[in-house]
N, C-alpha and C positions, 0 to 999 in steps of 0.2 A: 583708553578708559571711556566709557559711555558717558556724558553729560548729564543726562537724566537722572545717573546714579547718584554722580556729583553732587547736583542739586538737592537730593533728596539726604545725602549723608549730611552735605552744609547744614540742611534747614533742622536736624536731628542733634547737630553739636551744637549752632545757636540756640536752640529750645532748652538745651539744659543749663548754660547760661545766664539766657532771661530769667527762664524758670527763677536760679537759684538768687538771681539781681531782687527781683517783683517781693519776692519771699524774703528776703534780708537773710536767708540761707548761708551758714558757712559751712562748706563742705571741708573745709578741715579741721571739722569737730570742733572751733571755738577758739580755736589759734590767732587768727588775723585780727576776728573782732577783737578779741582782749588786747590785742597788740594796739590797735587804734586808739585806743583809751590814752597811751605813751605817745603816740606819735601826735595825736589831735593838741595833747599837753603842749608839747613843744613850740608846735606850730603857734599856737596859739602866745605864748612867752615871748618866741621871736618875734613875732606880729608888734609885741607892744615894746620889747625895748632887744636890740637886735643886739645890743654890749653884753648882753651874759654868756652870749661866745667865749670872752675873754677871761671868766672869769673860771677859778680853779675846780676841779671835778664836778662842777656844774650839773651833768648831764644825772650823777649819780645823788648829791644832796637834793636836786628838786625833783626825782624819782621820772626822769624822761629816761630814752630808748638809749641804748647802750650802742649806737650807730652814729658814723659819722654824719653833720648836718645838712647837708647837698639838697637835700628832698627837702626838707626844712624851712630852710633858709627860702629856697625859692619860693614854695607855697605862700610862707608866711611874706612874702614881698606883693601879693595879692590879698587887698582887704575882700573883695567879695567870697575868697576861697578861704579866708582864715577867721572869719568872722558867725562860719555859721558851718556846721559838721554835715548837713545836709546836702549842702550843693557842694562843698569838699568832694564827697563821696560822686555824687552822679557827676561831675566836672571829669573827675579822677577813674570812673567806669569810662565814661565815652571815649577820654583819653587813654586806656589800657586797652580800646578797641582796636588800636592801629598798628599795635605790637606785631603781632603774627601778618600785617599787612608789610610793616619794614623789614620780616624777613620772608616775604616774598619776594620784595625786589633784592636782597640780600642774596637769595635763590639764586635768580634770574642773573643778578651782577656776576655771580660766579659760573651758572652754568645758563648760557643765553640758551644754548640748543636742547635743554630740556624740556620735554613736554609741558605745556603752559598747565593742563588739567590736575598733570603730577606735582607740581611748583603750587598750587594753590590749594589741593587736597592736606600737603604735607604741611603749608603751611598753618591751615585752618587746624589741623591740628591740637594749636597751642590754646585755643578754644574750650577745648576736651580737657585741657588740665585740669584736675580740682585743684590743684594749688595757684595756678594760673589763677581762676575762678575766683577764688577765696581771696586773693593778693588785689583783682582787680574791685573786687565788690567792695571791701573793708580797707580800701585806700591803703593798703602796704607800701612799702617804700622799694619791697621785691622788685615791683614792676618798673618803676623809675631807673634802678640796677640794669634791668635788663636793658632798658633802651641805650644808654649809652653804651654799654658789652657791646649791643647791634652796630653802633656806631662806629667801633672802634675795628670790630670786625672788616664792616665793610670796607673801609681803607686800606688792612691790611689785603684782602682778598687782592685787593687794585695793585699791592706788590706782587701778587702771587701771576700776574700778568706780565711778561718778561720785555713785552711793548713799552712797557709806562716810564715815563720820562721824569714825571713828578715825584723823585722818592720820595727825597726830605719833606714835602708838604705831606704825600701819607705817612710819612711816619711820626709827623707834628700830630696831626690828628688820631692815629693809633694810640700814643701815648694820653692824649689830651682826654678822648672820651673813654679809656680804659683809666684814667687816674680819675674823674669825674666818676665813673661805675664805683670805684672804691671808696669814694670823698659820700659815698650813698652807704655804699656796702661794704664794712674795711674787708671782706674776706676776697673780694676780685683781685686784689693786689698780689694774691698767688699765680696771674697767667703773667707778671712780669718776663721770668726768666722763661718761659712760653715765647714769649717779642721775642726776647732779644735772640735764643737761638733761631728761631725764624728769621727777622734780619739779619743774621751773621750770616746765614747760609746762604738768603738769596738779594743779599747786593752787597754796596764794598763797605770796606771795612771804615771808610770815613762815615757813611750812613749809620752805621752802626754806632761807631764816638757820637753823631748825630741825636742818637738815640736815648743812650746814656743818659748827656748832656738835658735833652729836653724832660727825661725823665726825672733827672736830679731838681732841676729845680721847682716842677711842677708836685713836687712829695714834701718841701719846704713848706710849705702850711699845713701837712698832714702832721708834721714830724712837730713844729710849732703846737696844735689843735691835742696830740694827745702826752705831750708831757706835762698840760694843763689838764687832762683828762685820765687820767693810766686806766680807766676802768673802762676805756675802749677794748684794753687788751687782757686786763684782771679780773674783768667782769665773764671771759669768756675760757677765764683757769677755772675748772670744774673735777671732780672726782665720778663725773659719772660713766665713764668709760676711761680707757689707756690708749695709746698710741697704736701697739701690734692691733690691737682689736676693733678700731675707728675704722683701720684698714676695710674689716671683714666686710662693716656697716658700709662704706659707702662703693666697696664693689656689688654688694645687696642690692643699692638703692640704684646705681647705672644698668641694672642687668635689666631694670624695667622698660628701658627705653629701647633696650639693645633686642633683647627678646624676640619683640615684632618683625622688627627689620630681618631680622635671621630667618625666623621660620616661614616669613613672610615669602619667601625663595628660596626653600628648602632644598629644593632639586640642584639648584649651584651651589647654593653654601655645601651643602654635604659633599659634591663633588672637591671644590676646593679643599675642605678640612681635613681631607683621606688626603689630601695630595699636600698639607701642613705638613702631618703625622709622618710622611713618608721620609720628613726631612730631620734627620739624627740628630742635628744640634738642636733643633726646635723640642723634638719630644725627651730629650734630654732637660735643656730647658723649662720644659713645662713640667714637668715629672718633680722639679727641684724647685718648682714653684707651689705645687701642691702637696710636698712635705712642709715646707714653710707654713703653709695655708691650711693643712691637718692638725701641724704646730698651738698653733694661733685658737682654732678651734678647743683645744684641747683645755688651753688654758683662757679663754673667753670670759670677759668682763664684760659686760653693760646693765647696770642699775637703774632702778626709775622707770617707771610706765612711759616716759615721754620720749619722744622720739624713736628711734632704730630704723627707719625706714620702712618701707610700705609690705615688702617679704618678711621682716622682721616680728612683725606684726602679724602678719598671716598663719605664721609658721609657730609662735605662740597661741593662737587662736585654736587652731586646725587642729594638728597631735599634742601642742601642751608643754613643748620643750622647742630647740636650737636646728633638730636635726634637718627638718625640713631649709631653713635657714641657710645652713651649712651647705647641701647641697647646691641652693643658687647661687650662695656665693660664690663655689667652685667653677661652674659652667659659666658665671660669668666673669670670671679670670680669665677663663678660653677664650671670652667673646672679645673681653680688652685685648687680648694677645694677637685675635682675630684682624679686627679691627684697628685698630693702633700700633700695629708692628711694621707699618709699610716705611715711615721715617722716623730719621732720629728725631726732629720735632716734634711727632705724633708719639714717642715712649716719653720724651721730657715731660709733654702736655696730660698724659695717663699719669705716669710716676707722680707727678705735682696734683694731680687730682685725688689720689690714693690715699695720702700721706696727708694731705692740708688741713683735713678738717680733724687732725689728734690734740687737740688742748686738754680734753678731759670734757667738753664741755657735748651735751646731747647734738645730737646729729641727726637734723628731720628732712624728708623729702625734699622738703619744699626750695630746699639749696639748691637743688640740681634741678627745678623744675619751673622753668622748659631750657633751662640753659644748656643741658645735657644733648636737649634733643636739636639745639643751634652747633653747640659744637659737631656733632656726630658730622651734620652738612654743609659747615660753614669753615673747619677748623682741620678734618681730617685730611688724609693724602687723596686729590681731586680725581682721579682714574677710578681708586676705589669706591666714591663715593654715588659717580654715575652706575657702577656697578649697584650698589643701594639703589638705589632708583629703578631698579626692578622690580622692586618688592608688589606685594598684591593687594591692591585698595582693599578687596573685601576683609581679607585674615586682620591689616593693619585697623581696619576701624572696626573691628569686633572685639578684636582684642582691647582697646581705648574706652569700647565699650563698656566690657566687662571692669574694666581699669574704674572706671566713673562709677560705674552703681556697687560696685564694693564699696569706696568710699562715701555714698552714697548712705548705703545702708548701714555702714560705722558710723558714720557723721548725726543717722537721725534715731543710734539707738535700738534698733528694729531687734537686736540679737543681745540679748542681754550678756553673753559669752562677754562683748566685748565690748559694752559699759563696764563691765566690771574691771576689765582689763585697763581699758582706758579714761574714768570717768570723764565726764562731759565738762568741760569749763564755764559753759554759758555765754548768753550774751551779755556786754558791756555797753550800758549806753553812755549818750553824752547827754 
């Protein structure tokens, strides 16, 4: 990859960025600022009497964020950051700056022999997010989630090293900053059984009791935190979708990420895929996958303008109904199959993805965004993933492109199609 290029794609993702920082811009239509308004609440409560932890559904009688307090707690243990919503905010941007920095060397930890220009293209990346964007500007708690998921990552990667001596201390830490991800975000605590078949497979079985063990009692305050709380987990029983149908949603919403990478190296993916297809039990398989998935279709529930994912949205925009919809979901069933069929750890890690977010409750992009595009390189089977690293700088950052100024021009209104669709929430000050 040329430098130059490099350079100039960087300075074109940081520009939309600043851009949307300078401008107080939320590129997701109104979502994070209104969300800031819950979280500022909090922060601000803890700050002054830090005992209403203890006290019974709290989080719901004084109308704060329906999220465990991790993010919380610590802000509010800094008077300069809880005292005033302004420097909150720009403190909380600088710091959302180094995100896609820790998974560069996350990159790098796992694959040293990768092209250094590839390792920083992809990680700048998460730049490009608008949900990324909107999480870092309007101080979301998203971004806080992610760091320690990065964290937890990386140690487990340090197992995936058949050298390493240290299990038990990575797997102290695996667990440590993967229960901290959730003690932020309760929904991370679905790559649990993710660990643990991962450590089953690649060390002994005492690591694994190990595992267990640190796990059990590091969920001991979670487990304390919401029997005083139940609307951690009641606040997220909803009737706006079903379970078969969350499916459809957030195979929709991974196909965005997957997309790129595919066509991005068109010429081998299609060679591989013939060479899927050729294989009985797979198209077998897949055939029996997409009756399921015609099924599902057929009978498809999702209410409410809010949420559905970013195809979801497109596809009521564009023709006016599912269909288009339907179809990415399909293709990207493929591309899970594609991608995610090389271990059993990697179909546990899909299946637990597929499946997690069915409470009932709306289902937005922003879940999987950029955690989706960390797993894809940090999480998948490692052979195939240097294979990813094929991909074509120019297709992948046109396509991010186009990704940004769609939500772009949803976000600022430009098409009344889809204000109507989605009206605007506004900004929340403090």
């Amino acid at each position: 990859m040329i430098t130059k290029k490099l350079y100039i794609y960087l300075l074109i993702i940081l520009f939309t960025l600043i851009f949307s920082f300078l401008l107080d811009f939320d590129i997701s239509n109104g979502g994070a600022s209104r969300d800031l308004h819950y979280h500022w609440k909090y922060i601000i409560n803890l700050n002054q009497d830090i005992s209403i932890l203890l006290k019974q559904d709290h989080s719901y009688k004084n109308g704060f964020t329906q999220h465990y307090p991790l993010h919380h707690i610590i802000i509010s243990r800094f008077d300069f950051l809880s005292t005033n919503v302004k420097t909150y905010l720009n403190f909380y941007f600088l710091f959302s700056l180094t995100l896609p920095i820790l998974f560069y060397y996350c990159v790098k930890n796992r694959f040293p022999e990768i092209d250094n220009n590839k390792a920083i293209f992809i990680s700048s990346i998460i730049y490009f997010l608008p949900n990324y964007q909107s999480s870092a500007i309007w101080g979301n708690t998203h971004i806080s989630s992610l760091f320690f998921f990065l964290g937890s990552i990386y140690f487990l990667n340090n197992l995936e090293k058949k050298e390493e001596t240290k299990i038990n201390f990575n797997i102290f830490f695996v667990v440590f900053f993967m229960a901290c991800a959730a003690y932020v975000r309760q929904y991370y605590i679905i790559f649990f059984p993710y660990l643990f078949i991962f450590i089953y497979i690649n060390t002994k079985f005492k690591n694994t009791v190990f595992f267990c063990l640190v796990s059990f009692f590091l969920s001991i305050p979670g487990l304390f935190f919401y029997i005083s709380n139940p609307m951690l987990l009641g606040g997220l029983l909803t009737q706006s979708t079903d379970f078969k149908s969350s499916i459809l949603i957030v195979f929709s919403i991974m196909s965005v990420y997957l997309f790129p990478l595919y066509f991005s190296n068109l010429k081998y993916n299609t060679k591989k895929t013939l060479e899927l297809f050729e294989n009985k039990k797979f198209s077998i398989l897949f055939s029996f996958s997409t009756i399921i998935i015609f099924y599902i279709f057929l009978n498809f529930n999702y209410t409410g303008y809010l949420g559905g994912g970013f195809f979801y949205k497109i596809s009521k925009v564009l023709i006016g109904n599912n269909l288009l919809f339907f179809v990415i979901t399909l293709i990207s069933l493929f591309l899970c199959f594609y991608y995610f069929g090389k271990r059993l750890s990697d179909i546990i890690l899909i299946i637990t993805l597929s499946i997690s977010f069915s409470t009932g409750y709306v289902i937005f992009q922003k879940y999987f965004e950029p955690m989706f595009l960390i797993i894809i390189f940090l999480l998948i089977d490692r052979k195939l993933v240097k294979k990813i690293f094929n991909f074509n700088v120019h297709v992948v950052f046109i396509y991010f492109s186009i990704y940004w100024i769609v939500y772009f021009v949803y976000a600022s209104n430009l098409i009344k199609k889809m204000h109507l669709l989605l009206p605007q929430v506004g900004y929340i000050g403090n």
